[in-house]
N, C-alpha and C positions, 0 to 999 in steps of 0.2 A: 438453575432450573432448566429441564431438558425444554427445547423447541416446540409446539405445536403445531401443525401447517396441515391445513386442508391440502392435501395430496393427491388431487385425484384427476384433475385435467391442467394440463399445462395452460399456461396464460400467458398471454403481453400486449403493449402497447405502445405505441411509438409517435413521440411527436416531432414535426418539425420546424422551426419556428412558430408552435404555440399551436399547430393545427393539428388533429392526430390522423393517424393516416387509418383511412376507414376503408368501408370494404376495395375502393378504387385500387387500395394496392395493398391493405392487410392480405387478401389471397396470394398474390403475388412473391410475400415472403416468405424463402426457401429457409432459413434459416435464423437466428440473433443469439447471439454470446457477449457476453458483459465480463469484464474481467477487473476483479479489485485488490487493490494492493499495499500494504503497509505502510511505505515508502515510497512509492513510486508514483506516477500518472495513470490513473483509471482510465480503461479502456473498451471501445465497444467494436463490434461489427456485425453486419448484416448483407444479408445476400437475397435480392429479389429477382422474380423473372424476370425477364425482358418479355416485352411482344407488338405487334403492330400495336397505333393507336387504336386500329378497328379492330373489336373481336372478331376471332373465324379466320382473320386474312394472316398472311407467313407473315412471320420475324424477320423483315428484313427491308429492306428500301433502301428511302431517302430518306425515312425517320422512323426513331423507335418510341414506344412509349415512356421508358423513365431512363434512359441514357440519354435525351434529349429532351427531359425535362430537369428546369432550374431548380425542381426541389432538394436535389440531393449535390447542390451546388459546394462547395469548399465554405468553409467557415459557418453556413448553417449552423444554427444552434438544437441539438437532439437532445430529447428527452425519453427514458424507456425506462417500463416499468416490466419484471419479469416474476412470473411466479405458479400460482396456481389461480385458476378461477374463484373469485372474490380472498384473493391472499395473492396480488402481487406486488412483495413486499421487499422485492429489493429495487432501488430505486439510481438510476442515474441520469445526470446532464453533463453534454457536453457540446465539443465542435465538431464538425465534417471534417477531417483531414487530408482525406485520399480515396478515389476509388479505384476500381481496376473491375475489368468484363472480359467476358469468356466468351466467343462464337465457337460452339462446338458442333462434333459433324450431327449430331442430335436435332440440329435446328431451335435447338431450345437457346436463345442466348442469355448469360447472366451479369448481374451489375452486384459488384459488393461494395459496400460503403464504412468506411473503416472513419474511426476518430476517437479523441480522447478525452479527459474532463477539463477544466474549466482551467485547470493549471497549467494547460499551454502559455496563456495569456502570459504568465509567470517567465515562460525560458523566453519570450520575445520583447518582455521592457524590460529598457536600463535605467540607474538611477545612478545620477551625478551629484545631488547636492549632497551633503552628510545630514543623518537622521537626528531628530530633534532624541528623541530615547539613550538613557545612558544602562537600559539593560536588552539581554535578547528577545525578552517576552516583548516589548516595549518596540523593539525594530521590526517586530513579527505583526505587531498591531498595526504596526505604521502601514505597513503594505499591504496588506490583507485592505485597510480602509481607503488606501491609494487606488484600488482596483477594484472597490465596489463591492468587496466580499467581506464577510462577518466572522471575526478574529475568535478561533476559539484557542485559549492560548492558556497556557501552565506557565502557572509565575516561575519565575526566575530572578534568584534574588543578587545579582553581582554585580556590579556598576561597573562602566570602563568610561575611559575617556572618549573624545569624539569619535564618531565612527563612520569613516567616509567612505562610498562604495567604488569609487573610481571607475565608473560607466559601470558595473557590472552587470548584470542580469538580474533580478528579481530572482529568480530562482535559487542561481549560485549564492547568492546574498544568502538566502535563508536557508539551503544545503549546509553552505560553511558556518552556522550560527550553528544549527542542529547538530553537525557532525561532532560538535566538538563537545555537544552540552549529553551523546548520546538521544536525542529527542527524534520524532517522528516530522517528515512533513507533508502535507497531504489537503489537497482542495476537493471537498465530495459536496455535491449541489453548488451555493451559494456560500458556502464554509470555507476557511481556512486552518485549518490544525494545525498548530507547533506542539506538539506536549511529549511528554517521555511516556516512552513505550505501555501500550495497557494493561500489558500482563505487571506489570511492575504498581500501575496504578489502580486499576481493577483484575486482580486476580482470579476472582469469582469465574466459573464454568460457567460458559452460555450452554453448551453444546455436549451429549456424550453419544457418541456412538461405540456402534460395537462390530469388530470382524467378524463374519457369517450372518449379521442382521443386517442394518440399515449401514455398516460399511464396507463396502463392496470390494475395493482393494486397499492396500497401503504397503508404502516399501519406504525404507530406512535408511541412513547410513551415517555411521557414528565415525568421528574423526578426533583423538585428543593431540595429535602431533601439530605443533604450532602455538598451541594455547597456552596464554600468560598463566602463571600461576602466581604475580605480583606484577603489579605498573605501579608506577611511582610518576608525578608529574612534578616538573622545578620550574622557578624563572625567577628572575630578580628584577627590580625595581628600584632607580636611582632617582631620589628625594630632589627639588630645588637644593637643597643645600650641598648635593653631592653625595649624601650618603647612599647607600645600598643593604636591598633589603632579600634577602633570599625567600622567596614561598614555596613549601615543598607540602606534599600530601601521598600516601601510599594507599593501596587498597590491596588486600590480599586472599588467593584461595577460600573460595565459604563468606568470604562474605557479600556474594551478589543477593541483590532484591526478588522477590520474583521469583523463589526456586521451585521447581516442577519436579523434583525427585529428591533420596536420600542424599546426593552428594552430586555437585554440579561437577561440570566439565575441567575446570581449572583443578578442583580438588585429586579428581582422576589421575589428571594430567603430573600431577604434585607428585606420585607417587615413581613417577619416572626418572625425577627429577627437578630442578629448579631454572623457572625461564622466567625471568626478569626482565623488564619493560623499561627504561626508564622516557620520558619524551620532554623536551624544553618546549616551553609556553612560555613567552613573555609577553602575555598581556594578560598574565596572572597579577589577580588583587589583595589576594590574600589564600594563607594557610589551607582556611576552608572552602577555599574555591578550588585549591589544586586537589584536596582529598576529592570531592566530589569530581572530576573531569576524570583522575583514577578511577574512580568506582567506577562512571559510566562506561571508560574504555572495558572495563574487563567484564563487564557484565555485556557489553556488547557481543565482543571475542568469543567470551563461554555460550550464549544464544547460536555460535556457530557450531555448537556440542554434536546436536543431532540435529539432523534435516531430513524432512520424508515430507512424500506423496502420496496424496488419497483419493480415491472417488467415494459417492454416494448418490445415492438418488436426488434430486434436484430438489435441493434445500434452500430455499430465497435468502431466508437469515440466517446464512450459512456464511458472514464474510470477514475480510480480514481487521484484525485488531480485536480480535479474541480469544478466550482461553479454551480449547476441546477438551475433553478428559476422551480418548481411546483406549476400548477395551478390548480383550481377546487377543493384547500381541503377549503374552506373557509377561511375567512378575513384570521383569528390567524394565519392559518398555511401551508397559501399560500405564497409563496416565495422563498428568497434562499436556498438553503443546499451546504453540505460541502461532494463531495462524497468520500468514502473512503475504497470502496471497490465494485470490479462488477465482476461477473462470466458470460462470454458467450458462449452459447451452439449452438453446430449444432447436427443436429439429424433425426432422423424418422417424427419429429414432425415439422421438420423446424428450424429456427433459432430465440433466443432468449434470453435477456439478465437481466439478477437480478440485484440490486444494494443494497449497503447502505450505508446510509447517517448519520449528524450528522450537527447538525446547534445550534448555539448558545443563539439565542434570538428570540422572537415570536413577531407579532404583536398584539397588545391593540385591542379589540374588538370594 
């Protein structure tokens, strides 16, 4: 179902620790961009005037008004809402990271305040004991509720033996669970997500734009050199008793989930030729646990098929972990995509929003 959004005056709000910043210094913001990401750390930044604490008197002294105020102090907790007036519908929290100011010869001085979402917290604890969980979903819970955040987590059905982190970071911890299961990981508000990619679990189009209407640019670039056109994954496993047990699983060309065109990337690629994967896992459980670690490698690989950039007019529910249907680039490479990353801006210019994508398979001409 295409988007609806009251479009007609930009909008936002900005809290910081729980107060929102009203007229005292909403005038004063030159700028806010919010940027969300499939996989990564969501990201925000804003840029306010500077000027005396007295109106009327120069920028400059012994103090300013908000580079010499605590509110926009390191670890702050920000909240920003960004959109259209009565539709600001995209929504983020995070911490104060960093700023940096500009004295220009202008006399206008400026303070930008940069930070990221809640998943900091994540790359700065370590966890020493081994987790009570003998699956991924299971160790995904654990830390999400270790950290006060609410586990949204896709089961995962494969049990290992103890799993001990040896100081490592919260993050790496759930990086290397993810990376291996193919899975997403990602903290947005008070959330924690582990689950496999959306496009694979909700296929469904949120979004359709079109080149010469509401999509303003888009640029592409297709790449089949590199791409599996089979992975296989192996490991063995030795019994108490001594015995040994081999677990092996293949996944091949055409069969990834999730397809966005006639023939995906690997299949393309097949016609070139045959590139074989094979990767040892020994902390494989069984059979169907290596078939699945194969599929998710190559479904991963192929998602690196096509990759392209786009703008549009400043869409709030425009963000990543969704499926676009783009029209107007011809047959091939008209259709879905897999977004996975959008920056939106408010500004002097107005409001507007970048994106990229990545989609798997193209259409046959």
């Amino acid at each position: 179902m295409p988007i609806q959004a009251n479009r007609y005056v930009p909008d936002f709000a900005i809290k910081i620790n729980g107060t929102e910043l009203r007229h005292g210094v909403s005038v004063d913001v030159l700028s806010v961009s919010v940027t969300d990401t499939a996989d990564r750390a969501d990201s925000f930044t804003f840029t306010v005037r500077d000027r005396h604490p007295e109106r009327g008197r120069f920028a400059g002294g012994g103090r300013l008004k908000w580079i010499d105020d605590g509110l926009f102090d390191e670890q702050n907790e920000v909240e920003i809402e960004l959109g259209y007036v009565n539709n600001r519908a995209l929504n983020f929290s995070g911490l104060i990271s960093g700023v940096s100011g500009s004295f220009a010869e202008s006399g206008i001085p400026t303070l930008t305040i940069r930070g990221t979402c809640m998943y900091d917290k994540l790359q700065r604890q370590h966890r020493r004991e081994p987790f009570e969980s003998s699956t991924d979903g299971g160790i995904a819970q654990e830390i999400a509720l270790s950290m006060g955040l609410i586990p949204v987590v896709d089961d995962t059905f494969f049990e290992h033996p103890l799993v001990s982190p040896n100081n490592a970071t919260l993050d790496s911890i759930l990086r290397g669970r993810a990376e291996r299961l193919g899975f997403e990981v990602k903290v947005k508000g008070r959330k924690l997500y582990f689950q496999r990619p959306r496009y694979i679990a909700e296929p469904g189009v949120a979004q359709t734009l079109t080149w010469g209407r509401d999509l303003r640019s888009f640029s592409f670039n297709l790449v089949t050199y590199g791409l599996p056109t089979e992975v296989t994954y192996q490991g063995s496993q030795t019994s108490q008793g001594g015995d040994r047990t081999l677990f092996t699983g293949t996944a091949t060309a055409g069969q990834e989930r999730g397809q966005m065109g006639d023939k995906t990337g690997s299949q393309y690629a097949a016609r070139f030729g045959r590139n074989a994967i094979l990767a040892n896992d020994h902390n494989l459980t069984s059979n169907a646990e290596a078939k699945a670690l194969a599929l998710a490698h190559l479904e991963k690989r192929s998602l690196d098929y096509i990759t392209g950039h786009g703008s549009c007019i400043g869409m709030p529910e425009l963000v990543a972990r969704i499926v676009v249907n783009l029209q107007g680039l011809g047959k091939r490479f008209s259709g879905n995509y897999y977004v996975t990353s959008t920056t939106h801006t408010i500004d002097a210019s107005g409001y507007r929003t970048e994106f990229d994508v990545k989609r798997n398979a193209r259409n046959d001409s």
